[in-house]
C-alpha positions in Angstrom: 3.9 93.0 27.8 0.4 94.7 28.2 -1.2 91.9 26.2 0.3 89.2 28.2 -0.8 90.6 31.2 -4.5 91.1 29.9 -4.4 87.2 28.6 -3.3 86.2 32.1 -6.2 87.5 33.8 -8.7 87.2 31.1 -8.2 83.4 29.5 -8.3 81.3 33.2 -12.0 83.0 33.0 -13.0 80.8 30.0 -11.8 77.0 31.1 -14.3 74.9 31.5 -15.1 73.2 35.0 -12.1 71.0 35.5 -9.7 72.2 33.6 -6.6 73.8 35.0 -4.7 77.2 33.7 -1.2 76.2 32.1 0.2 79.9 31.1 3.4 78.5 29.5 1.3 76.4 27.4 -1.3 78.7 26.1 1.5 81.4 25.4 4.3 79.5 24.9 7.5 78.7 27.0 9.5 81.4 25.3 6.6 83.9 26.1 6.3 82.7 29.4 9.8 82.4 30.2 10.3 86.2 28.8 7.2 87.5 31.0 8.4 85.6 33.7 12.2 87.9 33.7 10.3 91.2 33.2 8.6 90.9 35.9 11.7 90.7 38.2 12.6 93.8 37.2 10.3 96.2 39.7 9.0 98.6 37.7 8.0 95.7 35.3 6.7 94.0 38.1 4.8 97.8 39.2 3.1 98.5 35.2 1.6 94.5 35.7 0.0 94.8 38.9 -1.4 98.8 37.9 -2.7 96.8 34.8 -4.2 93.5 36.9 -5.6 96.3 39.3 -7.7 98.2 36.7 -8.7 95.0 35.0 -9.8 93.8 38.7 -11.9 96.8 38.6 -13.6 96.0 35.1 -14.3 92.6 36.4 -15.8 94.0 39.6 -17.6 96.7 37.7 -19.5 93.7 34.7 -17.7 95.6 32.0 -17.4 92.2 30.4 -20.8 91.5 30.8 -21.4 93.0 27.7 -18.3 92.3 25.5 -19.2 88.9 23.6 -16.8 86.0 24.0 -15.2 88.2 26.8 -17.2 87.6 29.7 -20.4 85.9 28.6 -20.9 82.6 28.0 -23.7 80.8 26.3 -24.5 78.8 29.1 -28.2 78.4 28.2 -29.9 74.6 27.6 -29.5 73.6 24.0 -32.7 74.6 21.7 -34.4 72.2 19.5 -32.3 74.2 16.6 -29.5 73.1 18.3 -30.4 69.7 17.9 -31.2 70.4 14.4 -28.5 71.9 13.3 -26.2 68.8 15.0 -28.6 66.4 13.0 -30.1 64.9 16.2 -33.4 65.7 14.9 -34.4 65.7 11.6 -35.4 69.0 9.1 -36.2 69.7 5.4 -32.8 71.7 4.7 -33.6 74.2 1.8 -29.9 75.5 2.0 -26.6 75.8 3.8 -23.4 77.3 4.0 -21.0 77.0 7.1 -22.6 79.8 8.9 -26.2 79.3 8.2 -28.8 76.9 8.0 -32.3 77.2 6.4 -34.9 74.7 6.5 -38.8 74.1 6.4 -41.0 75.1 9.2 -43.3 72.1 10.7 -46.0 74.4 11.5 -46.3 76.8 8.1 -48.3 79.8 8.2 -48.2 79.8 4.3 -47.4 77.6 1.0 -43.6 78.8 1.4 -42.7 79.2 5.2 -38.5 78.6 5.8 -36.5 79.0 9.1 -33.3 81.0 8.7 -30.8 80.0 11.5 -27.0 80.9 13.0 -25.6 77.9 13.5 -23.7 79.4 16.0 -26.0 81.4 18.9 -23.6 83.7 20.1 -25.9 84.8 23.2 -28.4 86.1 20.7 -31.6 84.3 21.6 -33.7 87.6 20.5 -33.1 90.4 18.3 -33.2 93.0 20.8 -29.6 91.2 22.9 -28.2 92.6 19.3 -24.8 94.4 19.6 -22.1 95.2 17.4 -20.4 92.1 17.8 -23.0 90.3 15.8 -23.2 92.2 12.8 -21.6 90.0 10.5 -24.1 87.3 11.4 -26.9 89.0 11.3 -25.7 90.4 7.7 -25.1 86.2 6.9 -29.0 85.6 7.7 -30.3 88.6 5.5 -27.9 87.9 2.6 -29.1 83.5 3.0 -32.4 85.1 2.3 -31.8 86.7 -0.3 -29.7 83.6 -1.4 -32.6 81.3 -0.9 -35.9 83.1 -2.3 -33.4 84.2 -5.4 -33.2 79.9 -5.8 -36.1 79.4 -5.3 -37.8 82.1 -7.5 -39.9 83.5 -5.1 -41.7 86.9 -6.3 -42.1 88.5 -3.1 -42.0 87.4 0.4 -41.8 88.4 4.5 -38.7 88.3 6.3 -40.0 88.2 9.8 -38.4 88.3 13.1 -40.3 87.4 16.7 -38.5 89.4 19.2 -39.6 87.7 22.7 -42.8 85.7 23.9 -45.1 89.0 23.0 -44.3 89.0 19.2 -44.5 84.6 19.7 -41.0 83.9 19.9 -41.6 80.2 20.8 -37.3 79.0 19.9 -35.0 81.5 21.7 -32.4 81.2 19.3 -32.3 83.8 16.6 -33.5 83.3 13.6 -35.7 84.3 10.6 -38.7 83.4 9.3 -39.3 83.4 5.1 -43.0 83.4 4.3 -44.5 83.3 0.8 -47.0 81.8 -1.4 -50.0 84.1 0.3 -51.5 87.0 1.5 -51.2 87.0 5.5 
């Protein structure tokens, strides 16, 4: 009961512009149907509005703000690894799984210098937006690197990150940067 409450109020937040909230088909008609009799009993009727009243207050107070996929959207203009990772512009890929992406840079600072990419953003256009949420990801850039320079038998190397315009962040979309075959 709870949860259907919480999915009420939460999921009409995420349609896109246009699109129109159908309960009954995003829960199910059973679902619906049984959600729909509990709430003529009164003190069913009582627990969902104390329930839509708190979330109200977590809505008014931003606490989604910073729960990914709860209330942030990645509403930002695509970057050109956007358009690389769709194809739309072309790249040397070194390697790729369905997570990652890794390809040449066009401006190398060094014999060896490779672009580690999510291929999904998830709102983390710098390092420092980091949360627990995007663990997993971050872990799927490190381990491609260690992927990649173990294929490509590369002795030692950098794995850099540019946090922001004052470390030279030029793409704000997270990613790392492989850099080998000299001294720096």
């Amino acid at each position: 009961f709870p949860t259907v409450v919480f999915l009420s109020f939460m999921l009409p937040k995420f349609m896109a512009n246009g699109e129109t909230w159908n309960a009954a088909a995003v829960m199910g008609e059973r679902t619906w149907a049984a959600y729909q009799q509990l709430l003529a009993d009164p003190a069913f009727s009582k627990v969902q509005q104390e329930i839509t009243s708190a979330l109200e207050e977590w809505d008014k107070a931003g606490r989604w703000n910073t729960i990914l996929h709860a209330g942030l959207r990645d509403d930002d203009a695509p970057t050109i690894f956007d358009r690389i990772i769709k194809k739309q512009i072309p790249s040397t890929v070194v390697w790729e799984d369905e997570h990652v992406l890794c390809f040449k840079d066009i401006n190398p600072v060094a014999p060896t210098h490779l672009l580690i990419i999510p291929k999904e953003r998830m709102l983390l256009s710098q390092l420092r937006f980091a949360s627990h949420d995007h663990l997993l990801i971050l872990g799927r850039l490190l381990h491609a690197a260690a992927v990649v320079c173990k294929e490509l038998k590369l002795g030692g190397y950098r794995v850099v990150i540019n946090d922001g315009k004052e470390a030279q962040q030029t793409v704000f979309h997270l990613h790392l940067h492989i850099i080998a075959g000299r001294q720096l």
